[in-house]
Backbone as ProteinMPNN parsed JSONL, in Angstrom:
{"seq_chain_A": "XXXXXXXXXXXXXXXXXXXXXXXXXXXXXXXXXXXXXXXXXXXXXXXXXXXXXXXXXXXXXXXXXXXXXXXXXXXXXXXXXXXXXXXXXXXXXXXXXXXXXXXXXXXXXXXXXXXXXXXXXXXXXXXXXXXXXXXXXXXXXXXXXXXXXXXXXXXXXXXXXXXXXXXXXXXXXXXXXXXXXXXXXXXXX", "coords_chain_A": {"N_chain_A": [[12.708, 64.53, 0.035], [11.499, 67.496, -0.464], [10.811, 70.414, 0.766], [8.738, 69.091, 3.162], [8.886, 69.325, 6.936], [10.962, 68.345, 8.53], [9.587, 68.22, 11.714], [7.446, 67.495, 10.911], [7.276, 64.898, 9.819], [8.089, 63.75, 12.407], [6.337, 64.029, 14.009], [4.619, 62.567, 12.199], [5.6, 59.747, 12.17], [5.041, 59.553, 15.365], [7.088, 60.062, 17.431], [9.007, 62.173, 19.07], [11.288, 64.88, 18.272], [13.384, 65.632, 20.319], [13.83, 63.035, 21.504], [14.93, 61.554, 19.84], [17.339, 62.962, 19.293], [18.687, 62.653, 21.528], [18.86, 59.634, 21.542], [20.961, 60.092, 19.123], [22.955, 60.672, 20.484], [23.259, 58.816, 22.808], [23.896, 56.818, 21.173], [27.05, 57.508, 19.831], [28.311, 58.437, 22.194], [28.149, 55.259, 23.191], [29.896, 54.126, 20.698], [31.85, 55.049, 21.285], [33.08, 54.681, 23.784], [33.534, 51.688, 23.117], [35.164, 52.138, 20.888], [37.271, 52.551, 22.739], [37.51, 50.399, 24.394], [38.338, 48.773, 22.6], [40.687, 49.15, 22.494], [41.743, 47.878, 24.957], [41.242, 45.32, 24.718], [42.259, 44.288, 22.885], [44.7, 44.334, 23.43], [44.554, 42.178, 25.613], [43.789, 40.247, 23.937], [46.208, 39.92, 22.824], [47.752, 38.781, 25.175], [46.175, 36.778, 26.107], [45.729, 34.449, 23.789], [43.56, 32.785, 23.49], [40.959, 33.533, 25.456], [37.899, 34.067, 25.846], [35.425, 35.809, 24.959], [33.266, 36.489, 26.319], [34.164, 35.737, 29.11], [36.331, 37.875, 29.115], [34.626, 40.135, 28.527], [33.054, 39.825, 31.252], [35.25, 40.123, 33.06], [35.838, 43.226, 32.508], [33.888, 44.538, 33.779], [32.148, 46.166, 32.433], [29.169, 47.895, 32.594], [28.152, 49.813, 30.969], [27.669, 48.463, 28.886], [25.567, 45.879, 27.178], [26.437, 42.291, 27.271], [25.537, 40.919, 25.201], [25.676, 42.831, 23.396], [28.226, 43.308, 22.998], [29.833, 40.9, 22.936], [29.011, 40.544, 20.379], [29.891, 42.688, 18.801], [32.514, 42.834, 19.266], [33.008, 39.836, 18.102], [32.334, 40.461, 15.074], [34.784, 42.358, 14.558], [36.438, 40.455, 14.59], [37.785, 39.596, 16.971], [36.505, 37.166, 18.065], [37.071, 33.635, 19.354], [38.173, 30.743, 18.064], [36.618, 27.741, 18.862], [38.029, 24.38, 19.41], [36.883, 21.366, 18.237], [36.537, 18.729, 20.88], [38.047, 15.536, 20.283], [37.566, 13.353, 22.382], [36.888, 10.667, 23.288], [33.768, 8.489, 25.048], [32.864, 6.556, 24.686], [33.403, 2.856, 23.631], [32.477, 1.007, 21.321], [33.234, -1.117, 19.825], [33.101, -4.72, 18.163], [31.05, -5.078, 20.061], [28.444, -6.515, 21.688], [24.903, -6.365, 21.001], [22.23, -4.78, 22.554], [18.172, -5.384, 22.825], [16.534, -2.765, 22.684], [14.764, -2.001, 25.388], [13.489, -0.215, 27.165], [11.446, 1.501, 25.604], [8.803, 1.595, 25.769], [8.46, 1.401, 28.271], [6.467, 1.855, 31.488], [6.961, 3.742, 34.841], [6.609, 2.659, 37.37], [7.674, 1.717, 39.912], [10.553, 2.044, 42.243], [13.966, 0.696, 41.241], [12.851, -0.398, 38.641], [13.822, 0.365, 36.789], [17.517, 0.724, 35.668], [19.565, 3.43, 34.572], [22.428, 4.184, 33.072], [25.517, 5.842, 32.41], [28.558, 7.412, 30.819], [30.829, 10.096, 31.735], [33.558, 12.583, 31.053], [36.201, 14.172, 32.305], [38.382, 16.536, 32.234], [41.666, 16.868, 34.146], [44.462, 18.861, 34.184], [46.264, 17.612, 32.27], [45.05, 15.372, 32.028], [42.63, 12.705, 31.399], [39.355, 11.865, 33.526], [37.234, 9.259, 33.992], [33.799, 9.335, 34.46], [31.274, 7.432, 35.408], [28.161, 6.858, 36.236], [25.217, 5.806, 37.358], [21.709, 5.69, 37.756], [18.507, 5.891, 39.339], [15.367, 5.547, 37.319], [13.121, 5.83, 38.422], [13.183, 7.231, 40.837], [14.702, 9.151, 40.195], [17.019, 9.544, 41.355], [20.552, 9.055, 42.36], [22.433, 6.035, 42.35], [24.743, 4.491, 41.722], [27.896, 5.083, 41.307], [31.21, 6.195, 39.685], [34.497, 6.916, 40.035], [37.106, 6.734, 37.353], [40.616, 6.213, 35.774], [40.921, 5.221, 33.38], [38.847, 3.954, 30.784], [37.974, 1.204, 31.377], [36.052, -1.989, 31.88], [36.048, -2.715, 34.665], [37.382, -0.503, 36.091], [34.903, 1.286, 35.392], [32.549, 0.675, 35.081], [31.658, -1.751, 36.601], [32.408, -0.663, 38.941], [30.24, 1.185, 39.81], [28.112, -0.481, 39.288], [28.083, -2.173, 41.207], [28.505, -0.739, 43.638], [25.907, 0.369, 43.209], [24.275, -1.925, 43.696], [24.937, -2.484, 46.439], [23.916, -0.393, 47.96], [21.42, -0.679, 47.446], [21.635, -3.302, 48.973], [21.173, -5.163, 47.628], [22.238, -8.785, 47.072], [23.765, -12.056, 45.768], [22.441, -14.106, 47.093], [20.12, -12.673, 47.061], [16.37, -13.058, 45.723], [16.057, -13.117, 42.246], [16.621, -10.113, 40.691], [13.738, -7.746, 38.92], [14.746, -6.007, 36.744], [16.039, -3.549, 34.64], [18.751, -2.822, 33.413], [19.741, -0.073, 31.604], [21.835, 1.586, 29.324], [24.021, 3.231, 27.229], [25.147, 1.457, 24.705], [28.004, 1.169, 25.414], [31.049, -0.097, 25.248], [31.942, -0.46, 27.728], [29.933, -1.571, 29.017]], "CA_chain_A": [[11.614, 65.046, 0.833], [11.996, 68.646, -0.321], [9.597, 70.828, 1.182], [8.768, 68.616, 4.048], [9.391, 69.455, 7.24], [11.386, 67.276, 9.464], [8.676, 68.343, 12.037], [6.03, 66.997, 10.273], [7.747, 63.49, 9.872], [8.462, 63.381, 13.504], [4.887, 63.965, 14.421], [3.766, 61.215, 11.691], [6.302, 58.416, 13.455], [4.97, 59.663, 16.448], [8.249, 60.473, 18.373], [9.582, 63.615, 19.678], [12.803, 65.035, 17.93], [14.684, 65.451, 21.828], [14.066, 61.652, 21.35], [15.716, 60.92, 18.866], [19.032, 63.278, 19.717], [18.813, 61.684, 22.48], [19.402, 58.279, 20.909], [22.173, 59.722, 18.409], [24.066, 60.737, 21.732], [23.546, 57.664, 23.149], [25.052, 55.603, 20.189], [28.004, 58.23, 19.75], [28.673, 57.728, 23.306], [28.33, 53.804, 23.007], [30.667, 53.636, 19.888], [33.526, 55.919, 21.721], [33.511, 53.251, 24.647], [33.252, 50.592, 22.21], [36.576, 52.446, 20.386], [38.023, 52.524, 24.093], [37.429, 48.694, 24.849], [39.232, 47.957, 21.208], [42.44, 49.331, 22.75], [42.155, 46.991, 25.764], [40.574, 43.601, 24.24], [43.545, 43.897, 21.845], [46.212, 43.712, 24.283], [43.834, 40.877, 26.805], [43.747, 39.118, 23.225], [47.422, 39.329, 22.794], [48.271, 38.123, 26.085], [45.475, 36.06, 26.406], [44.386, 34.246, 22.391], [42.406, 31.907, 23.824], [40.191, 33.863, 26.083], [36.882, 33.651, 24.968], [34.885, 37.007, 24.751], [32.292, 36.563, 27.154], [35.245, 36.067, 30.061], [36.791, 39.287, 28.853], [33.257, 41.091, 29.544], [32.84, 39.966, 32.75], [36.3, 40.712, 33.723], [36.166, 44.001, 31.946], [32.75, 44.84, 34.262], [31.438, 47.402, 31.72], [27.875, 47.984, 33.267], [27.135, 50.712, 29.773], [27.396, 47.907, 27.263], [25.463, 45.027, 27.638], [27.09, 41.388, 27.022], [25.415, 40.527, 23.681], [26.22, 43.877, 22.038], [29.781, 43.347, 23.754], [30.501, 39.92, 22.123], [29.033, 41.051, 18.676], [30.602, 44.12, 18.436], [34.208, 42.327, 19.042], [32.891, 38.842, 17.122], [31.914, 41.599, 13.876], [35.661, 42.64, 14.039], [37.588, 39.558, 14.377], [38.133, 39.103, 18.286], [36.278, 36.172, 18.626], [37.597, 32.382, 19.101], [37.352, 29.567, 17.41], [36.473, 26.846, 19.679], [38.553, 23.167, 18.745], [35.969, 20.365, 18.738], [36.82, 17.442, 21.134], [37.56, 14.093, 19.857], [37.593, 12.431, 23.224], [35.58, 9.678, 22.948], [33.906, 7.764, 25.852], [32.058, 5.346, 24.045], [34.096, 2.215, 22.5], [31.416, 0.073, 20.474], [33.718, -2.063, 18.567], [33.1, -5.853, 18.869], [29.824, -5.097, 21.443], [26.877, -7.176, 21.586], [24.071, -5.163, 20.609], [20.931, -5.728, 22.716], [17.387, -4.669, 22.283], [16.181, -1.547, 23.591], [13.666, -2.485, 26.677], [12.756, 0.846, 28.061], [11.023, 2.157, 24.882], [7.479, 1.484, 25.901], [8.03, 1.506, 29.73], [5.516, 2.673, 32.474], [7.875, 3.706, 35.648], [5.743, 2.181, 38.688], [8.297, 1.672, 41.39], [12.16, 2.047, 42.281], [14.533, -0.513, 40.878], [12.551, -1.303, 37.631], [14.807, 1.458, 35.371], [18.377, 2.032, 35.896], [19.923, 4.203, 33.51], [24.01, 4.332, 33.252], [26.406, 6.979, 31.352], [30.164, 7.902, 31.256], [31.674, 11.083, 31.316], [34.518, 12.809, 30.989], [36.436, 15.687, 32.522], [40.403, 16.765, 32.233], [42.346, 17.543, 34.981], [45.851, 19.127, 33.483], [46.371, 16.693, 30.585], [45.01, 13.863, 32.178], [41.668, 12.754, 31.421], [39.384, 11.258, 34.218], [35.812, 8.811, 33.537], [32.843, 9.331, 35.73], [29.968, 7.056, 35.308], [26.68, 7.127, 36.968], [23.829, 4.724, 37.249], [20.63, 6.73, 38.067], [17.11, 4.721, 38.877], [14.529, 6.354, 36.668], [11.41, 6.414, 39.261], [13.383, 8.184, 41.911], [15.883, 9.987, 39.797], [18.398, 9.48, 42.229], [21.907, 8.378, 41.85], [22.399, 4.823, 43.043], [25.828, 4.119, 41.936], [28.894, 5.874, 40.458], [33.003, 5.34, 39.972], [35.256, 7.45, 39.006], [38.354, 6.091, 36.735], [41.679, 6.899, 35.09], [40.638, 4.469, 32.378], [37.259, 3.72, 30.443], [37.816, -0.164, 30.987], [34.894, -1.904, 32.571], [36.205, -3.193, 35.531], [37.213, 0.278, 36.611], [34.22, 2.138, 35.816], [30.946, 0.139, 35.038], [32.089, -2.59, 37.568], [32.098, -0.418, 40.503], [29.482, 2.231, 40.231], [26.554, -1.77, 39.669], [28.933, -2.895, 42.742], [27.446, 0.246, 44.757], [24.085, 0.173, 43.393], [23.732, -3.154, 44.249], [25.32, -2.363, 47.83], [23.313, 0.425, 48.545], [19.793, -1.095, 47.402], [21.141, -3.781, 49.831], [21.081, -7.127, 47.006], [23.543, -9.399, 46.856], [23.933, -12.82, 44.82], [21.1, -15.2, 47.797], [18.371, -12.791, 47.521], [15.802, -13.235, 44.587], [16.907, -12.421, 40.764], [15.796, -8.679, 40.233], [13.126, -7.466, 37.709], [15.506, -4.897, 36.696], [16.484, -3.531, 32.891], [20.031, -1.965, 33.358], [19.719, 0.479, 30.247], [23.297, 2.04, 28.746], [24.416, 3.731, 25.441], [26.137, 0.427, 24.548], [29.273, 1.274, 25.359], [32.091, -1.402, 25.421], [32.196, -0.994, 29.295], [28.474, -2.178, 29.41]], "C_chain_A": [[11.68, 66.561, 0.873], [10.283, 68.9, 0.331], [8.421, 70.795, 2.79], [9.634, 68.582, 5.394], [9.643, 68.342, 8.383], [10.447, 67.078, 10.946], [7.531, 67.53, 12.031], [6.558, 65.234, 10.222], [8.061, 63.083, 11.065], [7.527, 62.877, 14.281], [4.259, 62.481, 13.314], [4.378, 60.06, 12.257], [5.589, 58.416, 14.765], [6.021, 59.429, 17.864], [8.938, 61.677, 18.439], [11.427, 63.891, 18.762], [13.679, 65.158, 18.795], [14.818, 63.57, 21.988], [15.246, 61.088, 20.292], [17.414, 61.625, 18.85], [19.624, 62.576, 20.55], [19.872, 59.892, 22.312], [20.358, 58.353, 20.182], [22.879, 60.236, 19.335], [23.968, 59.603, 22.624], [24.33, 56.775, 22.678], [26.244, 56.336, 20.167], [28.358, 57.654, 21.487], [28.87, 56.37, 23.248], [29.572, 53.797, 22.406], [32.074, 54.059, 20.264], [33.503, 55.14, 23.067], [33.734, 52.074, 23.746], [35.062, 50.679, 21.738], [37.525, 52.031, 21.56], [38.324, 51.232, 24.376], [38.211, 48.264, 23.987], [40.655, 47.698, 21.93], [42.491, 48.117, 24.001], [41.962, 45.745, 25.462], [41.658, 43.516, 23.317], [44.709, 43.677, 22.404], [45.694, 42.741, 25.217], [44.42, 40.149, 25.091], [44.809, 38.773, 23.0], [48.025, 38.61, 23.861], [47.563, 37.046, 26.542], [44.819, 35.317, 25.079], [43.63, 33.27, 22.82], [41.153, 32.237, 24.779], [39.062, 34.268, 25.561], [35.992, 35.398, 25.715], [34.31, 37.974, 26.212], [32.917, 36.539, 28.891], [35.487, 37.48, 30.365], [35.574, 40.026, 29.092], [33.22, 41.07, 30.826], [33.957, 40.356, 33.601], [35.857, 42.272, 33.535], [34.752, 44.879, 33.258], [32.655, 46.131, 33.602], [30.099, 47.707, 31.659], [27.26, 49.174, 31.573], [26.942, 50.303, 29.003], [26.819, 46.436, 27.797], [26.056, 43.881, 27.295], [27.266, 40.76, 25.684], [25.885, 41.198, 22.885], [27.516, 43.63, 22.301], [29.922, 42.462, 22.455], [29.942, 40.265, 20.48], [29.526, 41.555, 18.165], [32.722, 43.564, 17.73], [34.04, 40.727, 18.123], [32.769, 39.843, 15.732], [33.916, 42.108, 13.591], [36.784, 42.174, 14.197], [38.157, 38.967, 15.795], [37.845, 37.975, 18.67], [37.019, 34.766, 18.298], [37.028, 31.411, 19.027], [37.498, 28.393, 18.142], [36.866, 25.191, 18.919], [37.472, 22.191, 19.388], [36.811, 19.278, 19.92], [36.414, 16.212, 20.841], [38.076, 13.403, 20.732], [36.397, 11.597, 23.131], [35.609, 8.788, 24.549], [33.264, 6.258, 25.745], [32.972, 3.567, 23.113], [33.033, 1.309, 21.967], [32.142, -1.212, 19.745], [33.646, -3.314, 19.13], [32.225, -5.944, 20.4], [28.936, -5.637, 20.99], [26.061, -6.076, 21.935], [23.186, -5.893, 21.224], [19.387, -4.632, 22.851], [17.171, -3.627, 23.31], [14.375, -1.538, 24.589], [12.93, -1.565, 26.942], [11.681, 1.762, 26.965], [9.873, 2.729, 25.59], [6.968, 1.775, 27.535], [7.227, 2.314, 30.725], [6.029, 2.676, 33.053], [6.967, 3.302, 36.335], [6.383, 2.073, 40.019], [9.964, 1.824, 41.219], [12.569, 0.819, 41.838], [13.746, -1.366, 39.81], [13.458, -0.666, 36.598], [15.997, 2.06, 35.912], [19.126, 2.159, 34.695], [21.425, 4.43, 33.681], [24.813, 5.061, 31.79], [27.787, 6.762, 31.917], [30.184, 9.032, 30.787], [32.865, 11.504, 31.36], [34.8, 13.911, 31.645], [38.261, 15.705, 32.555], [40.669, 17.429, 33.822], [43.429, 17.794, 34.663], [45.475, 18.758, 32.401], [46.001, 15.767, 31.028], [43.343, 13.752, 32.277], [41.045, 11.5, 32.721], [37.407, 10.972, 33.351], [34.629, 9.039, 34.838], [31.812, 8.451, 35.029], [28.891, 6.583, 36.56], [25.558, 5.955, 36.689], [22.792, 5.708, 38.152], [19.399, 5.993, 37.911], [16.487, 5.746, 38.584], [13.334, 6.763, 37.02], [12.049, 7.131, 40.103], [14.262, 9.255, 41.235], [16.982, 10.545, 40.44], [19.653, 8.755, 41.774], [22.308, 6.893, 42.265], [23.78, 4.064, 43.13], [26.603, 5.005, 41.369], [29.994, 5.506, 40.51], [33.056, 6.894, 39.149], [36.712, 6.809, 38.696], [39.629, 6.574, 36.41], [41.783, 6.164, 33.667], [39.316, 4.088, 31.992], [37.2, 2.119, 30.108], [37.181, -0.674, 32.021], [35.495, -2.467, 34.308], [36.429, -1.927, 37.002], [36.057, 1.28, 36.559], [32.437, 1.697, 35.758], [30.635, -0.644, 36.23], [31.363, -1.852, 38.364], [30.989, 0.003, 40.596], [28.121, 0.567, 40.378], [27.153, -1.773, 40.893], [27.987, -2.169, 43.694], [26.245, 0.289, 44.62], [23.682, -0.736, 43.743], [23.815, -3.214, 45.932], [23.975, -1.336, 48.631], [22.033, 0.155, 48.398], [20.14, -2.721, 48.469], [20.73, -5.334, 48.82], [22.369, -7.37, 46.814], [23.024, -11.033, 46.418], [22.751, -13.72, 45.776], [20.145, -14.372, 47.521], [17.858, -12.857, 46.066], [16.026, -12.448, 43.128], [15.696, -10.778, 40.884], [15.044, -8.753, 39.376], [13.844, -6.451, 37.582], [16.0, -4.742, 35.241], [17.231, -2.442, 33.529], [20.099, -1.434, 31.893], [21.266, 1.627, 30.567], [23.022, 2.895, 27.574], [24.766, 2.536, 24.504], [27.422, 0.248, 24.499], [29.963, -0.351, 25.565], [32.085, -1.808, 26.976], [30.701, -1.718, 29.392], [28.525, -4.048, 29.118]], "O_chain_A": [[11.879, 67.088, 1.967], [9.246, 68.24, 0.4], [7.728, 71.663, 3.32], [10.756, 68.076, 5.387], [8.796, 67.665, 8.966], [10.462, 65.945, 11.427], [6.868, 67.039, 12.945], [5.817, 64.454, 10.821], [8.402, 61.9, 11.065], [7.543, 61.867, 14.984], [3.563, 61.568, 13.759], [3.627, 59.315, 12.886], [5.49, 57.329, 15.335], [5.794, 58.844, 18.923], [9.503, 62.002, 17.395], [12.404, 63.142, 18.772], [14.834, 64.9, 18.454], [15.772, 62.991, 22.507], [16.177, 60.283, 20.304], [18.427, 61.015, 18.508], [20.712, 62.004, 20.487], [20.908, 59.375, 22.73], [21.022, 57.324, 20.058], [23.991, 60.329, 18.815], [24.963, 59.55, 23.346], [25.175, 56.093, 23.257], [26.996, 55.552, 20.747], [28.616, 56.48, 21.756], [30.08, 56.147, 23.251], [30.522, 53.537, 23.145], [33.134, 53.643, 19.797], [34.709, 55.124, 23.317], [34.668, 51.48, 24.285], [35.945, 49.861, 21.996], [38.458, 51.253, 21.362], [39.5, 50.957, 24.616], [38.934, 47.332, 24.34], [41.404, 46.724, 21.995], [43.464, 47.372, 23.889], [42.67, 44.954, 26.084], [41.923, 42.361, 22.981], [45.606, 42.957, 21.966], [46.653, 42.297, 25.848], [45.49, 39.542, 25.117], [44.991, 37.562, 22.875], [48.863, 37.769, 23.536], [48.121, 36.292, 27.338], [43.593, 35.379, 24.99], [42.786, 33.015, 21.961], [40.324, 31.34, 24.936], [39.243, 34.998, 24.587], [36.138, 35.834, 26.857], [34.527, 39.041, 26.786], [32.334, 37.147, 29.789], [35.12, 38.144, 31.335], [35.626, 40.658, 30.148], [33.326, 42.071, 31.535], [33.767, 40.853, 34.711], [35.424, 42.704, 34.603], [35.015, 46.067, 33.444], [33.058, 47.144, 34.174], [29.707, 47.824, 30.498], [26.076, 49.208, 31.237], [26.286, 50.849, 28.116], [27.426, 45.836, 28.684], [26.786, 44.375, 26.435], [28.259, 40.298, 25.122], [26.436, 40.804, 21.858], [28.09, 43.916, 21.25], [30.069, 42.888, 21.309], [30.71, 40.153, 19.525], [29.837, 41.252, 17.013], [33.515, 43.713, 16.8], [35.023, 40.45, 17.435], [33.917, 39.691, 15.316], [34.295, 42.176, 12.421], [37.864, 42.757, 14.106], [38.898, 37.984, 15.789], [38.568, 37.449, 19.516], [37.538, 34.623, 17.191], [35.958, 31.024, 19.498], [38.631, 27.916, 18.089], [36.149, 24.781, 18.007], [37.181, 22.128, 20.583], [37.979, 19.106, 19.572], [35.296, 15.702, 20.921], [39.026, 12.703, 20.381], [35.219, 11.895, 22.936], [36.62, 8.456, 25.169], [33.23, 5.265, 26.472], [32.925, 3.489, 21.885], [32.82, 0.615, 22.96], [31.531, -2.131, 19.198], [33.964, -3.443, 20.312], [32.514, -6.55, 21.432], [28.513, -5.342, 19.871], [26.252, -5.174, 22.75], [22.993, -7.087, 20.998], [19.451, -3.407, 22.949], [17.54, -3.634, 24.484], [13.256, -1.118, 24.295], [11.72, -1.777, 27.019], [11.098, 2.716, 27.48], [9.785, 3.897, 25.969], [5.881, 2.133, 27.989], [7.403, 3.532, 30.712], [6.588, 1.586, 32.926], [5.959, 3.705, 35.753], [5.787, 2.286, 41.075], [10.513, 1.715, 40.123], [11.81, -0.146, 41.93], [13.771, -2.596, 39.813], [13.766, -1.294, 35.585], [16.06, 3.178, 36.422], [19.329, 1.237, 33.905], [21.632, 5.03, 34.736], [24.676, 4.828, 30.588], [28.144, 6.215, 32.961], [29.731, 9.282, 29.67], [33.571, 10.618, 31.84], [33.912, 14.759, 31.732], [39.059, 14.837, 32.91], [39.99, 18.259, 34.428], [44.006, 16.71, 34.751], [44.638, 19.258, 31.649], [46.576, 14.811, 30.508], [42.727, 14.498, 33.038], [41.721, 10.512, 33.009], [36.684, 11.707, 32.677], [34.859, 8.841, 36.031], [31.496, 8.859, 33.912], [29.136, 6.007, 37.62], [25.327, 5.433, 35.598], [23.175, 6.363, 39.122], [19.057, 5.499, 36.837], [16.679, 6.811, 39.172], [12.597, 7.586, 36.477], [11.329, 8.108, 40.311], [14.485, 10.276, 41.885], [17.65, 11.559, 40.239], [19.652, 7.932, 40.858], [22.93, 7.357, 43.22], [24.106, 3.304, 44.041], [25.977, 5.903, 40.807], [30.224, 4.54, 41.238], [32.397, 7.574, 38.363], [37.424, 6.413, 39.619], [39.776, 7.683, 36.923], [42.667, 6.499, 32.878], [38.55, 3.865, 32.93], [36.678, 1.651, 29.096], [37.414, -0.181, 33.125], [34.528, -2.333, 35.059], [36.06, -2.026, 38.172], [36.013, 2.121, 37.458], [31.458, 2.26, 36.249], [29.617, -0.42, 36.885], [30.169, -2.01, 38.623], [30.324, -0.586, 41.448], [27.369, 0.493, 41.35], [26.483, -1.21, 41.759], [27.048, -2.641, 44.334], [25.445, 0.266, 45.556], [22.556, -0.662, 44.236], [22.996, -3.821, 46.622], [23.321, -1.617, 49.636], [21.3, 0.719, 49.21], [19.137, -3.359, 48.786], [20.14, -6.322, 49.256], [23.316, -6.64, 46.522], [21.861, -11.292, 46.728], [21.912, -14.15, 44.985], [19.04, -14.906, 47.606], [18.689, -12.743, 45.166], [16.145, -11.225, 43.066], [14.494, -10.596, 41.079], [15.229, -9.744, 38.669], [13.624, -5.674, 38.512], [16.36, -5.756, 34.643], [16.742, -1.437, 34.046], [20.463, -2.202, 31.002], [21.609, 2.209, 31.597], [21.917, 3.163, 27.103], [24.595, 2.818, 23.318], [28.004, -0.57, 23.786], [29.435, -1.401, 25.931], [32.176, -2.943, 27.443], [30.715, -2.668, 30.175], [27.53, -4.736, 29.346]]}, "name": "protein", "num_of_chains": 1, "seq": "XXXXXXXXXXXXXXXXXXXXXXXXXXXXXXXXXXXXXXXXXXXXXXXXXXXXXXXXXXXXXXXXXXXXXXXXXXXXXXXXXXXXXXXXXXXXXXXXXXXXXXXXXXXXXXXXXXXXXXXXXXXXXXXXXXXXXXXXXXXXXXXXXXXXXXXXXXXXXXXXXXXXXXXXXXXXXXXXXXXXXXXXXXXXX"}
C-alpha cells in the first residue's frame, strides 16, 4: 500500500486511529495478565491435575478476562482436562421381558393415567448410591421414590410403586387401576 495513507484507510473502515491503539493496548494488557495467570494455573495444575479450568477461574476471580477467553486461552496451551467417561451403568437388560411401548400415542387427560419411572445414580466417596423416581405425567409431580445401595428391584423399584401407591391412597380391595407404569426397561422394572 505504498503511497497510501494509513489515514485514508482508517477513514474508509470507518474507525478512528485512537480506536484502534486503543484496542492494541487493550490486547497487550490482556496477554501480560494472561502471561501472569500462566505462572499461577501452572502451580494450581500441579497441585491440583484434576481441576477443571472453569473452577480455577472462578477461584482465581479475574473480573479483566472473561471465562470463555480464560478456558481457551489455557485449553490452546495444554491446561485443560480430559474428562474419564463413566461406565456406571444403571440399566441391567439382560434376560428382561420386553413390553410394548403404550405411551407413544397418548393424550394426558387426568392424574394417574401416565407414570413415568427412572434410576439414577450418584457417588458418595467410593460408594455408589440408586435413586429412582416415579413421576405422574399430567401433574408432573413426584409420586414415589427410594433410594438404594443396590440396583436390585426390591430395593429400588419396589419401594418408590409401594409409595406411589400409598400416597395416591390404593391398595390391593379398591378397583384395578387404568394406569400404564412406563420405564426404560430396566431389569428392576
Amino acid at each position: 500500500m505504498e503511497g497510501v495513507s494509513y489515514n485514508v484507510v482508517y477513514r474508509a473502515l470507518g474507525i478512528r486511529k485512537q480506536a484502534v491503539a486503543q484496542w492494541l493496548d487493550r490486547k497487550d494488557i490482556r496477554n501480560e495478565l494472561l502471561n501472569q495467570l500462566e505462572l499461577i494455573v501452572r502451580d494450581v495444575r500441579e497441585e491440583h491435575p484434576g481441576m477443571g479450568l472453569r473452577f480455577i477461574y472462578e477461584t482465581l476471580e479475574v473480573p479483566e478476562i472473561g471465562r470463555d477467553r480464560f478456558e481457551k486461552h489455557f485449553k490452546e496451551i495444554g491446561y485443560g482436562v480430559k474428562r474419564e467417561k463413566s461406565y456406571t451403568r444403571t440399566t441391567d437388560s439382560r434376560g428382561v421381558t420386553k413390553f410394548e411401548n403404550l405411551t407413544q400415542d397418548i393424550e394426558l387427560k387426568r392424574m394417574d393415567q401416565l407414570w413415568v419411572s427412572d434410576i439414577t445414580y450418584f457417588a458418595v466417596g467410593n460408594k455408589f448410591y440408586y435413586l429412582t423416581f416415579i413421576l405422574d405425567a399430567f401433574t408432573r409431580r413426584i409420586v414415589g421414590h427410594s433410594v438404594a445401595s443396590s440396583l436390585l428391584t426390591e430395593q429400588t423399584t419396589l419401594p418408590a410403586l409401594e409409595m406411589a401407591f400409598k400416597a395416591r391412597k390404593y391398595n390391593k380391595n379398591n378397583k384395578p387401576l387404568d394406569l400404564i407404569f412406563h420405564s426404560d426397561g430396566g431389569g428392576q422394572y
